[in-house]
NUPA-704194 format. One record per residue (C-alpha): x, y, z. Coordinates in steps of 0.05 Angstrom, whole numbers, plus 5000, padded with zeros to 4 digits. Last residue first. Layout:
REM NUPA-704194
XYZ ...
REM end
This chain:
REM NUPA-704194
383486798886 388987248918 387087078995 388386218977 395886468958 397086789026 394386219068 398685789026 403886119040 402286219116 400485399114 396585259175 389685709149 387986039209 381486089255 383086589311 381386389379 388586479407 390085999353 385485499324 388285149259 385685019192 390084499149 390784109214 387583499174 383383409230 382184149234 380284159157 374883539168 372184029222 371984559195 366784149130 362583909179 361084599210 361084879134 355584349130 351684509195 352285269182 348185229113 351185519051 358285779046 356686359000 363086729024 359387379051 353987079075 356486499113 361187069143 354487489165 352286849193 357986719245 358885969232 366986139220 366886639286 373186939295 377087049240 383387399222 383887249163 377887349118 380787149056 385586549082 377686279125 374586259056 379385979022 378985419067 371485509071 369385348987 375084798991 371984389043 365484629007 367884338944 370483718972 378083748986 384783398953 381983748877 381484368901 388584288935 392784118871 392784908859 398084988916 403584598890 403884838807 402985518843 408985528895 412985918847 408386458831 406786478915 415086698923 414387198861 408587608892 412287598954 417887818925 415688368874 412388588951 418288598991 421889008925 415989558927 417789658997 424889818979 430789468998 437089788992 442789268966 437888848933 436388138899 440787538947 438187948998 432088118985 430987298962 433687009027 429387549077 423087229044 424486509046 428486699132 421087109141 417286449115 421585939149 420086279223 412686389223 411087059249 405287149207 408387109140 405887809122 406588089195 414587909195 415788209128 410988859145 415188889212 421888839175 419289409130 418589879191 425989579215 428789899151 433289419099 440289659084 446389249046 453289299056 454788539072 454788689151 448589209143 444788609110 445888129168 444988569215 438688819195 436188169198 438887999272 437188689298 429488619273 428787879287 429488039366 424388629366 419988209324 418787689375 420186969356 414886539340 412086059399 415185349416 410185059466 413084539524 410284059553 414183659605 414482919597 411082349626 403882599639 399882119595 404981679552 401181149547 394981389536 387481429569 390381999617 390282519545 395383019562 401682719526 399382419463 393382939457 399083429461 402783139410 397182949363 395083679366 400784069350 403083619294 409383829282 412383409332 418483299382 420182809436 426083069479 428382449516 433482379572 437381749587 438381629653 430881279666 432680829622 426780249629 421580809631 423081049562 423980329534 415480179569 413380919537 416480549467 411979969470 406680229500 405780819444 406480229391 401179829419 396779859364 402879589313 399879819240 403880509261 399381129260 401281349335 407681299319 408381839267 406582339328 413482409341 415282699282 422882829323 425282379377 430582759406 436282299451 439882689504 445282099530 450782369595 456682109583 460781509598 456881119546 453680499589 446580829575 447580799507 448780089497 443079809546 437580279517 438779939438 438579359471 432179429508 429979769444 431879069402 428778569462 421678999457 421578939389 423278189390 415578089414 412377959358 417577559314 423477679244 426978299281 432978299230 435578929225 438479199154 443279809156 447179919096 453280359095 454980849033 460080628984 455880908929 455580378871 457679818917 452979908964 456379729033 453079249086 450579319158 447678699201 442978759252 440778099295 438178649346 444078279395 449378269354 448678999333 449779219397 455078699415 459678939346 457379629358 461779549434 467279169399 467779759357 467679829285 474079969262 480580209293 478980959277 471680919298 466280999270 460280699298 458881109342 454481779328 452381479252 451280759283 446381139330 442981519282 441780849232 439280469312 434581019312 432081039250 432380239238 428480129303 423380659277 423080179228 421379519256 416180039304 412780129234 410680579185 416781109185 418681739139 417082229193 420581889248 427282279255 432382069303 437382629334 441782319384 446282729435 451982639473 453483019539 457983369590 462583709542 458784279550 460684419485 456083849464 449784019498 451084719461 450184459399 444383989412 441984679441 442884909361 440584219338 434184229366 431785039355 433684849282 428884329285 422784719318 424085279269 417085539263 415485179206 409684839229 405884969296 409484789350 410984119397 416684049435 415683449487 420383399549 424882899593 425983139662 432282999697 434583649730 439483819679 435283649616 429284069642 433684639659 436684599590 430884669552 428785189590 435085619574 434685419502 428185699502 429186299529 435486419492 431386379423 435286919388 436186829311 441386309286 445586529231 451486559278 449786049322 451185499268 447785259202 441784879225 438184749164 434184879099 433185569096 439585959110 439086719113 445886919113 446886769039 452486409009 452986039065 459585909118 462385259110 461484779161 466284519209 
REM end
């Protein structure tokens, strides 16, 4: 059970259902994929709560009691040897432990990817090394890895989150390799998840890949203001405290809808006021970007000057349409269209710019916001 935070507007993760705002939708088609069989991908633009969206149906996937779930996260791995580690690390975590020991079940498991676990002996905690030592044992570790959870009793949800991060492995076949485990389990249900918009779709829509037409997209969007307004002001009004739903909508235009940005904002008024003000959003806003200085001014010296010259460009002039339009040129001093075309496009790679709805954004809302000051 976790203890309740200090401050209703939790930041970092999932903290239960009660400081969880709204998406019923989205649980709801979430679990009409998982019911009738179809594994899905989650993709979203960052910060928009994709992970806390996970762990909350996770949650309720549980209380079903119909199901166990898996949560492996890819982001910190280079290889398919260690996405083998992350998800055979979750899956020690979720089964492992047992109060006799470690099961005869683990024992076979980790028998057969030649995996051995160890104790540090400064911190107690586990160890997991796995010892796929030739091309080719991959294939024999995932089949393994497959084998054990699809003899649990219960229905298996696994969510590959950072997706994407496989498509960068050394291993060119990594995609193959792990669409080839997907189709050999065909009861075990995948959510793959990404913050890369882009990669993940081009992953799943493009026929030339493995994984073309396998899963179900599905596009997280922000959540409406008219559900953040009741859950924020609820919040405050149950500690005493009063914020008005017209400066909710200035909070939730600022940061563009983006989930992590109204929780930052919301955190700080909070922990600060007991009647906000407007002038207190803005002392917080102003103090938020402050903070994230030392960060943000390393990016002139990550871009070329004109890569620089138009992202700033495109935070001031938010929202834009037309980023060769020559009146915008103009304005910024961008110089000719075929470089600043050069220069987007190194920025969309990068998804530091993004295209949404037609309007050119800078990813980052923060950053976006900082960049508009200069």
């Amino acid at each position: 059970m976790m203890k309740s935070p200090g401050n209703p507007f939790v930041l970092n993760t999932y903290h239960g259902k009660k400081y969880f705002c709204d998406r019923e939708n989205d649980i709801e088609v979430l679990r009409n994929h998982i019911d009738n069989d179809r594994n899905v991908v989650l993709f979203a633009w960052r910060r928009l709560g994709k992970s806390a969206l996970i762990q909350r149906f996770f949650e309720e996937l549980e209380d079903s009691g119909e199901f166990e779930t898996l949560y492996v996260d890819l982001l910190a791995t280079h290889s398919i040897e260690e996405a083998i580690k992350a998800i055979t690390t979750v899956t020690y975590d979720k089964y492992g432990k047992t109060h006799s020991g470690f099961s005869a079940t683990m024992q076979k498991l980790f028998s057969a990817l030649g995996a051995t676990i160890s104790f540090n002996p400064l911190s107690g905690i586990p160890e997991l090394s796995i010892g796929i030592k030739q091309p080719g044992m991959e294939d024999h570790s995932l089949n393994a890895l497959g084998v054990f959870l699809q003899e649990r009793k219960k229905r298996i949800v696994i969510t590959i989150d950072e997706f994407q991060q496989i498509s960068h492995y050394a291993e060119k076949n990594a995609e193959a390799v792990f669409r080839t485990w997907v189709q050999l389990f065909p009861d075990i249900r995948f959510i793959f998840s990404g913050s890369h918009r882009t990669m993940m779709v081009e992953m799943f829509a493009e026929n030339s890949r493995p994984f073309y037409q396998s899963a179900q997209l599905m596009s997280l969007l922000p959540i409406a203001l008219e559900k953040y307004t009741p859950f924020i002001q609820g919040h405050f009004e149950d500690n005493g405290k009063t914020i008005s739903a017209e400066l909710i909508e200035k909070i939730y235009a600022w940061a563009r809808g983006q989930t992590y940005t109204i929780q930052l904002i919301c955190n700080y008024l909070f922990a600060q006021f007991n009647h906000v003000e407007e002038e207190d959003f803005h002392k917080i806003c102003s103090d938020i970007l402050e903070q994230h200085q030392a960060i943000f001014a390393n990016f002139p010296k990550m871009l070329t000057r004109t890569q620089w010259n138009v992202f700033k460009a495109i935070a001031k002039e938010e929202p834009l349409f037309s980023p060769l339009n020559k009146d915008f040129l103009t304005k910024h001093r961008l110089g000719a269209a075929s470089s600043v075309s050069t220069a987007l496009k190194a920025l969309q790679k990068q998804e530091l710019v993004v295209v949404d709805e037609g309007v050119y954004l800078v990813h980052e809302v923060l950053l976006a916001r900082w960049m508009a000051r200069l």
